[in-house]
N, C-alpha and C positions, 0 to 999 in steps of 0.2 A: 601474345603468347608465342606468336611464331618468331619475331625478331629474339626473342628471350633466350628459344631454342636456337637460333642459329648464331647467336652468341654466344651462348654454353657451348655448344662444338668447337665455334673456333679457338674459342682461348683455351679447349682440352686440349687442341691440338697446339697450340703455338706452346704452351708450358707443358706436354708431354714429355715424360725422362723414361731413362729404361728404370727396372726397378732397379731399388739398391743394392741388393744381394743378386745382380745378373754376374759381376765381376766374380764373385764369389764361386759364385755357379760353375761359372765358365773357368775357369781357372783350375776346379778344382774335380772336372769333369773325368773320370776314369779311362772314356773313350781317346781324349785326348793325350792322357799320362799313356796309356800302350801306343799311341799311334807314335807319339814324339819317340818313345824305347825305341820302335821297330824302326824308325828312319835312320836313330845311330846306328843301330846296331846294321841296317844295311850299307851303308856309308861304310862300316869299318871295314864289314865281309866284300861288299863288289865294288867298293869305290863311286865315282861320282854317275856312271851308264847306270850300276845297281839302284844308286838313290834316284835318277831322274825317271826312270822307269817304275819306282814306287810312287813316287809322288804325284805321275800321272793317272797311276792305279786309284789311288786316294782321289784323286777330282771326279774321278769318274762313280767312283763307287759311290763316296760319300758326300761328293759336289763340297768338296772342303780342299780348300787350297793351304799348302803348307810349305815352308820356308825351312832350310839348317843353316844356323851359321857357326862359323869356327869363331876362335876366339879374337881373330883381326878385324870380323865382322863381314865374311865373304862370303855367299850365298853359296853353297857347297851343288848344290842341282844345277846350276847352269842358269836356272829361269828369271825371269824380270822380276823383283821385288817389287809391292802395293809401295804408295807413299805410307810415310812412318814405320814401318818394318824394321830400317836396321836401327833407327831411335829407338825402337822397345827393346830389340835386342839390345845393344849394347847398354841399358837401362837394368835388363836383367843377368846381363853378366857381371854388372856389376853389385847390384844390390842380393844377387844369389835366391831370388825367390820369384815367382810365378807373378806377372803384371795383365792386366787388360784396360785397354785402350781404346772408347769408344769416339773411333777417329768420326767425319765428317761423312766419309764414305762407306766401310764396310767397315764392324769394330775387328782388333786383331787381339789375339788371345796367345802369350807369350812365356815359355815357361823353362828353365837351364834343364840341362841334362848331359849327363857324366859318362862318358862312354868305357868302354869295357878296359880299354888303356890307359884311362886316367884323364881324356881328353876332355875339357869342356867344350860346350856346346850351346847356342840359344835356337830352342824351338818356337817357331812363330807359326799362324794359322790364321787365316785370312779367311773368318767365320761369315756366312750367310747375312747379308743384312735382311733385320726384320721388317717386312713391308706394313707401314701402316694401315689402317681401316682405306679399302677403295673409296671412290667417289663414289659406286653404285653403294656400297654400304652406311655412308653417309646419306646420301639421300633417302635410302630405307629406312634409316633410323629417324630420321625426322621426319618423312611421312605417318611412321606410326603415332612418332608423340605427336602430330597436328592430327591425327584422327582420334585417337585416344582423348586426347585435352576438348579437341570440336565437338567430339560425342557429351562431356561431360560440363563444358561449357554451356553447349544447347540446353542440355536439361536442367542447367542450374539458370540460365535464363528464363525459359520455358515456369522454371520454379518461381524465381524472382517479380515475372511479370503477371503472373495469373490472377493475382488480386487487381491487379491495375486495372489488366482490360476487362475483371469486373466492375470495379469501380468506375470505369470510361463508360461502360457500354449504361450501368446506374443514371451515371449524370446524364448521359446525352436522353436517357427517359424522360428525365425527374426536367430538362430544359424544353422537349418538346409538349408537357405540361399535364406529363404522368405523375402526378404526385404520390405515388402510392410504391415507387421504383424504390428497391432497395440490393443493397450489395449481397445483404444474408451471410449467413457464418461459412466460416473456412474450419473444414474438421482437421485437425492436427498440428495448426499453423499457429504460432504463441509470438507475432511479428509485429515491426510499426507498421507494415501494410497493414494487418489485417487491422490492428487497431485505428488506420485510417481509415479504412472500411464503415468499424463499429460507429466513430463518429460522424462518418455521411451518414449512415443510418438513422442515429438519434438527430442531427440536423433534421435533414428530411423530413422524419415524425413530427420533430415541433414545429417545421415549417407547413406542411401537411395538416396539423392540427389547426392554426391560427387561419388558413388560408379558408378552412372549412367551416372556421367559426365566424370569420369574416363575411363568406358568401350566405352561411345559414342566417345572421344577423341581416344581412341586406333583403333577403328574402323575407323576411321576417318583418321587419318593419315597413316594408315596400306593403306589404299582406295587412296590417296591423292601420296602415294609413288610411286606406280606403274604404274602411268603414265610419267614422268621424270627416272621410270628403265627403263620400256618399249624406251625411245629416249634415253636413253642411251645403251642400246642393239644395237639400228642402229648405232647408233654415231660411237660403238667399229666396227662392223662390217664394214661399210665405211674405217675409223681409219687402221684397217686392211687389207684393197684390197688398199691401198694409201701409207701407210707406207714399208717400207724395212724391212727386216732382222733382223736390230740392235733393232729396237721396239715389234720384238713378244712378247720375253719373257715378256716385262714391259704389252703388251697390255693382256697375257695369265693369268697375274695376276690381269689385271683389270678385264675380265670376272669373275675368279673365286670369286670373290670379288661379282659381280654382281649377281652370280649365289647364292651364300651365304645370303646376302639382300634378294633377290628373295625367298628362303626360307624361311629366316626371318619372312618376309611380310607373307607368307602364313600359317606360322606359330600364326603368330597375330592376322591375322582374324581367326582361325578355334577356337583359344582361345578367342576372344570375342562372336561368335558366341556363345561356347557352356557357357558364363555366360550369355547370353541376353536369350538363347532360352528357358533355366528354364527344365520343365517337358516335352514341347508340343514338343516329338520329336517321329517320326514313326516309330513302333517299329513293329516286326514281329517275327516270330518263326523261330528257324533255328539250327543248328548242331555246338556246341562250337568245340568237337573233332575238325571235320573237318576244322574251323577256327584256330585252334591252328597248325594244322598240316600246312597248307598251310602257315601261319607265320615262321613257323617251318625250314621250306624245304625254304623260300628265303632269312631267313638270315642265313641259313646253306650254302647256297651260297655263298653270298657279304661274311662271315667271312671264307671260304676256300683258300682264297688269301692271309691271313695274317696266315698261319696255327691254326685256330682256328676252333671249329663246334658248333654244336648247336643240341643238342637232346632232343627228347620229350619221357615222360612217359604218356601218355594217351591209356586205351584200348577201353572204353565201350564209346555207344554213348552219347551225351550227350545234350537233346534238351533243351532249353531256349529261352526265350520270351526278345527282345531288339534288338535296331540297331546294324545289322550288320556293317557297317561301322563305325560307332562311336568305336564301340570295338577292330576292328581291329586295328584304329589308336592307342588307347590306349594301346595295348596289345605290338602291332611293335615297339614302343615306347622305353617301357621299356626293349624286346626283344635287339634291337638295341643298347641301353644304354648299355647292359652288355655284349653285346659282344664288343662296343669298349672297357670295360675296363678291360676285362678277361684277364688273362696273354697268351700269346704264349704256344702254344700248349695243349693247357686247353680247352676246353667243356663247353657250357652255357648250364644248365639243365632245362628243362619245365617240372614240373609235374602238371596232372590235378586230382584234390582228389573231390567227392563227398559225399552229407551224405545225406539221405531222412528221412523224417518224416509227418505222416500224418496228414491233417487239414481238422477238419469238414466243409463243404459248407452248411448245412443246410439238412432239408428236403425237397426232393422233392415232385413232386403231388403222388407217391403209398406211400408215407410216409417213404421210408427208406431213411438214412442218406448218403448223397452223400460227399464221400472222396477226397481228393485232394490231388496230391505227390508235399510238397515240395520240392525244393532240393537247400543245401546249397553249390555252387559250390566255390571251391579255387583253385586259380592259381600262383604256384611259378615259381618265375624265379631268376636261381642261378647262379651265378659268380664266378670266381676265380682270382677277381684283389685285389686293396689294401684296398677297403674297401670305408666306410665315415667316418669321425669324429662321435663322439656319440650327437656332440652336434649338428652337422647338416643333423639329421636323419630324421626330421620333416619337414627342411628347404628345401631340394633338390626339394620339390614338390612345391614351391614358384617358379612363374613367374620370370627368370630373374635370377635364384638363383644360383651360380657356386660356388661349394668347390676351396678356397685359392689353393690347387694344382692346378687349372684345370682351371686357370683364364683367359688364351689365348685361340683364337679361334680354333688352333687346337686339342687343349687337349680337350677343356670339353665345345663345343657346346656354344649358345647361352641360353642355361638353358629354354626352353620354353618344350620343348619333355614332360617331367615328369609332368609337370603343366598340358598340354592337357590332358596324362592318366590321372588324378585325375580325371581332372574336367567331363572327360566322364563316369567316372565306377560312382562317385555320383548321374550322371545323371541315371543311373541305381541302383540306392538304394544297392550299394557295398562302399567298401570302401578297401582303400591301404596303406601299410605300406612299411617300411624298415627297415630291424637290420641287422648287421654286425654275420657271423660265425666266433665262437671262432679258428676255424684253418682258417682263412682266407676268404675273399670275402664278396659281397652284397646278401642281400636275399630280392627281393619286392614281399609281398604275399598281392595278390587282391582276395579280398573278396565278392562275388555277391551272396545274399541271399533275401529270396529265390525269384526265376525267373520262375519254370515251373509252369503253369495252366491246365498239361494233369492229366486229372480224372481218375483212377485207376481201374483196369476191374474189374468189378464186378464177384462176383463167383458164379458161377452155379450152 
């Protein structure tokens, strides 16, 4: 807008003309038809001292410089003629009628006259040049239109984006895993925003919808299983006080089978629970150290049968605010994942790293500013087995989702473990990853930031 305006000026100025009726004007100005009279007529009465003493009466009076010439073309006053002056006279001595000339420098305005003896004469006048618009008026003019245009600009931006950063602030909901996030109507606004709007909306609904029927249906059948496990548990057990010898092994494989399901199933619910149950989950204050170690020390256990251990790097304590158990599950999770897949006689490493930084809470009632320690807590868990594909580094935390190696129940689980930790540490405003180390193994580093609300002592 601004270059727009200050090329609209310059080309007003570069093809600026006087108007076209200025010659007209001036030509045919009354003030100048008496002044041209009185300069012959003083010329005829005092001679040449009479007319150069008018004509300086006239510059002074009327800041207008004027010219007689006789009919040879002689400047009758004495004084220096402008350039082009005796060309207009002698222009109109001979075309007998009033001429204006808007020279390069001042225009001149020229017109015969007849004096009381018959004598001709050309009156010339070496009018005022008009000064165009200053530089300070030029800049003032295009301050206003850049304030003018900025004011209405703004608001027509302001107008333009209002859906948007409805619509932005919608999705960044509906992706942190608020399904229920919507744009809502715009009153007065009949736009493709807003009808982009309406159709995030209905998306939303029907994805909102299926997501709901999806999780109800899991819940459901998860609920629905475990009464047919339940009589099939008695069934094996009867099956087993009735049968002989030759049927253990078949019937030991049916338990474990049963026992597998069984997990499954409670597997299913704990993962639908933690998508239905969202934020509303009871959270308390409590000692991560100490959760890590106690994780620590039982699958340091369960993996001493297979010569494998499990050690932890943690010193200092470590309090934070969230479900104890929800953490646990997630944390044993991934623990237990990497010791199934560590090699023989290898070590699954837990380190616990922190980092603090402080946040203003406000002022309190004596007016000083009350501190808060955040703390940004990371928890790695390291492996020494063969790794994941790179492509499915992302994928291992999908419900159900088992690397092409690990495709059989005994390799690589029913793929639900990794899913629960996710979906519990979000519930805690952290987040988990996995990459592969360039000399071998997994690394899943869970991220929970920040979690403590203890206010920091004041100093004395």
């Amino acid at each position: 807008m601004l270059s727009m305006v200050l090329a609209t000026v310059v080309v007003n100025e570069l093809v600026r003309r006087e108007p076209p009726r200025q010659a007209q004007r001036e030509t045919g100005d009354p003030a100048l038809v008496q002044q041209a009279n009185l300069a012959v007529e003083t010329f005829e009465r005092e001679g040449r001292n009479g007319l150069a003493k008018y004509v300086d009466e006239t510059e002074q009076r009327a800041h207008l410089r004027v010219f007689l010439f006789d009919k040879d073309l002689n400047e009758l006053s004495g004084r220096r003629t402008p350039f082009g002056a005796r060309d207009i006279a002698q222009r109109v001595m001979k075309a007998g009628v009033p001429e204006f000339a808007p020279t390069e420098f001042s225009p001149l305005v020229a017109r015969p006259v007849q004096g009381a003896t018959g004598q001709q004469y050309a009156f010339v006048a070496e009018l005022p040049r008009r000064q165009g618009p200053s530089l300070t008026s030029h800049f003032l003019h295009i301050l206003g239109l850049v304030l003018i245009g900025g004011a209405f600009c703004y608001w027509l931006a302001r107008y333009l984006t209002a859906p948007v950063k409805k619509l932005r602030h919608a999705t960044q909901e509906f992706a942190r895993g608020n399904l229920s996030a919507r744009v809502g109507p715009s009153s007065g606004r009949r736009d493709e925003l807003v009808s982009l709007g309406s159709d995030f909306d209905l998306m939303a609904e029907k994805i909102e919808s299926l997501v709901q029927s999806q999780r109800r249906l899991l819940g459901d059948i998860s609920h629905e299983l475990r009464s047919p496990l339940a009589r099939l548990n008695v069934a094996l057990e009867l099956a087993r006080q009735r049968a002989g010898s030759e049927a253990s092994s078949a019937l030991a494989r049916i338990q474990r089978e049963a026992e597998n399901l069984n997990e499954m199933i409670g597997q299913l619910l704990t993962l639908t629970r933690l998508e239905t149950t969202g934020q509303d989950v009871p959270k308390a204050e409590f000692d991560l150290t100490r959760l890590l170690r106690e994780i620590a020390d039982d699958a340091d256990f369960e993996a001493a049968s297979s010569g494998r251990c499990v050690k932890l790097e943690a010193a200092e304590n470590v309090p934070i605010v969230g479900n104890e158990q929800l953490l646990r599950r997630a944390i044993e999770n991934v623990v237990r994942n990497a010791v199934h897949y560590t090699a023989d006689g290898t070590a699954v490493q837990i380190s616990l790293q922190t980092s603090k930084s402080q946040i203003s809470a406000g002022a309190g009632e004596t007016g000083e500013d009350n501190r808060t320690t955040a703390r940004r807590v990371e928890i790695v868990v390291r492996d020494h087995g063969p790794g994941v594909p790179a492509t499915a580094l992302q994928e291992i935390f999908r419900p159900f989702y088992r690397v092409d190696d690990a495709r059989d129940r005994e390799a690589g689980g029913v793929g639900l473990g990794l899913a629960i930790a996710q979906r519990a540490i979000h519930l805690h405003g952290g987040t988990v990853e996995a990459v592969n180390e360039p000399d071998g193994g997994l690394v899943v580093r869970i991220i929970l930031s920040p979690m403590s609300n203890v206010q920091s002592p004041k100093s004395v």
